[in-house]
Residue frames as a rotation matrix with the C-alpha (Angstrom) as fourth column:
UNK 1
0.590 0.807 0.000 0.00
0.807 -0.590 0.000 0.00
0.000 0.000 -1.000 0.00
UNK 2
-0.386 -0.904 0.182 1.57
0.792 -0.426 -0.436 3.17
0.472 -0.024 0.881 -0.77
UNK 3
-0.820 -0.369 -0.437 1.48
0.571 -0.575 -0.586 6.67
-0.035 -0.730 0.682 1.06
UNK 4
-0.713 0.696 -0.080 -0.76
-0.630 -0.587 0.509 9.05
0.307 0.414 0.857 -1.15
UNK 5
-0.411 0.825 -0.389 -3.20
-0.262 0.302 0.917 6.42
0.873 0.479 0.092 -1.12
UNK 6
-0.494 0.002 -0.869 -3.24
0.690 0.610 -0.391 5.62
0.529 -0.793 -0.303 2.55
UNK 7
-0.897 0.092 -0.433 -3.38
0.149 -0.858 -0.491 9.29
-0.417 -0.505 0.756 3.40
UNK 8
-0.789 0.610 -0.068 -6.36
-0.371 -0.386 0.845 9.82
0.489 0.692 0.531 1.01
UNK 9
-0.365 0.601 -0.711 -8.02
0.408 0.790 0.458 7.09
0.837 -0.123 -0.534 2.88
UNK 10
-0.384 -0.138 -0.913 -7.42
0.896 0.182 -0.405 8.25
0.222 -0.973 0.054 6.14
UNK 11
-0.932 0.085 -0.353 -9.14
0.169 -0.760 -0.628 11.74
-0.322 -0.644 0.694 5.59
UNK 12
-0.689 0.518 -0.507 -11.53
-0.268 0.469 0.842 10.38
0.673 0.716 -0.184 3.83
UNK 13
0.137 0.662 -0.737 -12.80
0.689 0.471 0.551 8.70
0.711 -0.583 -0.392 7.30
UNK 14
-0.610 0.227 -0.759 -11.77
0.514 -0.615 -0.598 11.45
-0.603 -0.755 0.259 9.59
UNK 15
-0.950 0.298 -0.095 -13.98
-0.313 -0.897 0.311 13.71
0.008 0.325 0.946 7.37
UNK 16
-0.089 0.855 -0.511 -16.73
-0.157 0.495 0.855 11.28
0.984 0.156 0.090 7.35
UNK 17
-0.030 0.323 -0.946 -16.50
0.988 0.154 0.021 10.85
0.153 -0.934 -0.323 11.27
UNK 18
-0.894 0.092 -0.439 -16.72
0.229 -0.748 -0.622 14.62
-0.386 -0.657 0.648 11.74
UNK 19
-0.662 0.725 -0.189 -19.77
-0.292 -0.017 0.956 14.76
0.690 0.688 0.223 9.14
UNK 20
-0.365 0.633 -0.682 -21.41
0.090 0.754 0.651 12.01
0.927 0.176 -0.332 11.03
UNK 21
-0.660 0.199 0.724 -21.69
-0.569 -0.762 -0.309 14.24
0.490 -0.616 0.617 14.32
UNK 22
-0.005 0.945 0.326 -25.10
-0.937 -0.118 0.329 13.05
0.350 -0.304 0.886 14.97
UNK 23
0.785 0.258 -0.563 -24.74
-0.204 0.966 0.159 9.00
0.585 -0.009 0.811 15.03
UNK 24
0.528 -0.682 0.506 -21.11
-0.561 0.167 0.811 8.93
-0.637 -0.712 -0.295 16.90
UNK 25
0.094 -0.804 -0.587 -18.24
-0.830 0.263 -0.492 7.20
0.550 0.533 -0.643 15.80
UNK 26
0.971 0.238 0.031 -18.00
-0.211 0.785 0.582 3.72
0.114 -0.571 0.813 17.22
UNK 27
0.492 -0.855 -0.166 -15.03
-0.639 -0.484 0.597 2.45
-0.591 -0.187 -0.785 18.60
UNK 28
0.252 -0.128 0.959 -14.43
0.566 0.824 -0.039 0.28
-0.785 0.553 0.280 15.41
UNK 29
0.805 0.032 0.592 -14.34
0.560 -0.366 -0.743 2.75
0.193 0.930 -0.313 13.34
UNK 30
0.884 -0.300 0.359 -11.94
-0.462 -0.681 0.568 4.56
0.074 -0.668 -0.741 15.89
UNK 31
0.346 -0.840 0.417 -9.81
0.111 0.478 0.871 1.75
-0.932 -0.255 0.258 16.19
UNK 32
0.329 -0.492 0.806 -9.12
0.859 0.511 -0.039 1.03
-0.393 0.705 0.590 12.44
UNK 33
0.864 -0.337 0.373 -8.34
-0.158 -0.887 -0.434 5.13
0.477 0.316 -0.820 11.79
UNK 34
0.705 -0.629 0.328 -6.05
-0.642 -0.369 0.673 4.42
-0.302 -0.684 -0.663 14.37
UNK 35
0.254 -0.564 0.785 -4.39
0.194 0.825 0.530 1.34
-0.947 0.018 0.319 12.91
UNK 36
0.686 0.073 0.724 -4.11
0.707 -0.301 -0.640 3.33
0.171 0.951 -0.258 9.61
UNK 37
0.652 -0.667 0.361 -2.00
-0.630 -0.741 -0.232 6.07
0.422 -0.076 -0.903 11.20
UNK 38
0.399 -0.860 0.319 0.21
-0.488 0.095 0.868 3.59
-0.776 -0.502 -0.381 12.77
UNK 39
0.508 -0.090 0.857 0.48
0.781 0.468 -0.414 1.44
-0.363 0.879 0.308 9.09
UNK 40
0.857 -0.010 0.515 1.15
0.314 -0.781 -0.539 4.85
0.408 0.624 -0.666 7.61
UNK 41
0.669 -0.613 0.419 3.61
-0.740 -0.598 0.307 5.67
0.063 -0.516 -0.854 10.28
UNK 42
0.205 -0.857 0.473 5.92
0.210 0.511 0.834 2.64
-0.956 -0.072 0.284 9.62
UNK 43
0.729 0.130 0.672 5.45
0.655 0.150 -0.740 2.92
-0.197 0.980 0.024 6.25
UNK 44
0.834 -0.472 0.285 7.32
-0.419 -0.878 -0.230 6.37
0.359 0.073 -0.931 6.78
UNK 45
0.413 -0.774 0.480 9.88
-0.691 0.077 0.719 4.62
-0.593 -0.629 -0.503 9.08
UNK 46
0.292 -0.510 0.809 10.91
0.593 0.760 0.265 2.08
-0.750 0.403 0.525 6.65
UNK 47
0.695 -0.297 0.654 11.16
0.551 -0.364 -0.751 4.79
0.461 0.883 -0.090 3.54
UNK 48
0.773 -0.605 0.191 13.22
-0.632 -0.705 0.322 7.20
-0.061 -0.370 -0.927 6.05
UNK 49
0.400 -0.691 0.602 15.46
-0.071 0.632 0.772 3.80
-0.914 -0.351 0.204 7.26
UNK 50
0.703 0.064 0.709 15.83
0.376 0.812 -0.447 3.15
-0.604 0.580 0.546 3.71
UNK 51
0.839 -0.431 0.331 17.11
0.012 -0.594 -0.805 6.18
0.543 0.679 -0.493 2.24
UNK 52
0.702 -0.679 0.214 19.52
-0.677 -0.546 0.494 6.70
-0.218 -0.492 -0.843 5.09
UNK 53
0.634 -0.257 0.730 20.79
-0.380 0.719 0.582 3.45
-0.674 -0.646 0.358 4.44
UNK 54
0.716 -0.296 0.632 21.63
0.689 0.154 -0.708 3.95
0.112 0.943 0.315 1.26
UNK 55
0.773 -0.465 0.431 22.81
0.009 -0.672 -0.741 6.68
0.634 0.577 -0.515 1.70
UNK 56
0.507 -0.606 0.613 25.41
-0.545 0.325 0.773 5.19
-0.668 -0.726 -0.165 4.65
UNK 57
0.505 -0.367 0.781 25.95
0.370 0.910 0.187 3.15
-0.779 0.195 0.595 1.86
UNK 58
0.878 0.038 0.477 26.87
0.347 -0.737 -0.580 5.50
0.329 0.675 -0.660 -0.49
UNK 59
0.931 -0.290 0.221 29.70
-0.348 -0.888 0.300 6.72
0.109 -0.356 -0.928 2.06
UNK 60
0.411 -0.617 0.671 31.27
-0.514 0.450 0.730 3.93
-0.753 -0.645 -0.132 3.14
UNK 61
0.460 -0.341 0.820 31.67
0.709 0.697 -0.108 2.83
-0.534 0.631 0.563 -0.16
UNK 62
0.550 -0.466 0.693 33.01
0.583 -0.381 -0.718 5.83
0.599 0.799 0.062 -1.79
């Protein structure tokens, strides 16, 4: 799954839970927003780890 498309998702349902005011937000729907920002947030931590690592690699080899 890639970034853009996660993020789209993910305000996608916070806009639809602030919309939905009147019925509440259950805490299913609460939980999986929340397991989406933490998906989304490794996702970042592996593309960050990666680049650096290259680019460690990048040094130590030249």
């Amino acid at each position: 799954m890639d970034i853009p498309t996660l993020t789209a998702w993910i305000r996608a349902r916070a806009e639809l839970l602030r919309t939905a005011c009147d019925r509440g937000a259950t805490s299913t729907e609460l939980a999986v927003l929340a397991g989406a920002l933490l998906v989304g947030a490794g996702l970042l931590v592996v593309a960050i780890r990666a680049k650096l690592m290259e680019k460690i690699g990048i040094i130590n080899g030249g």
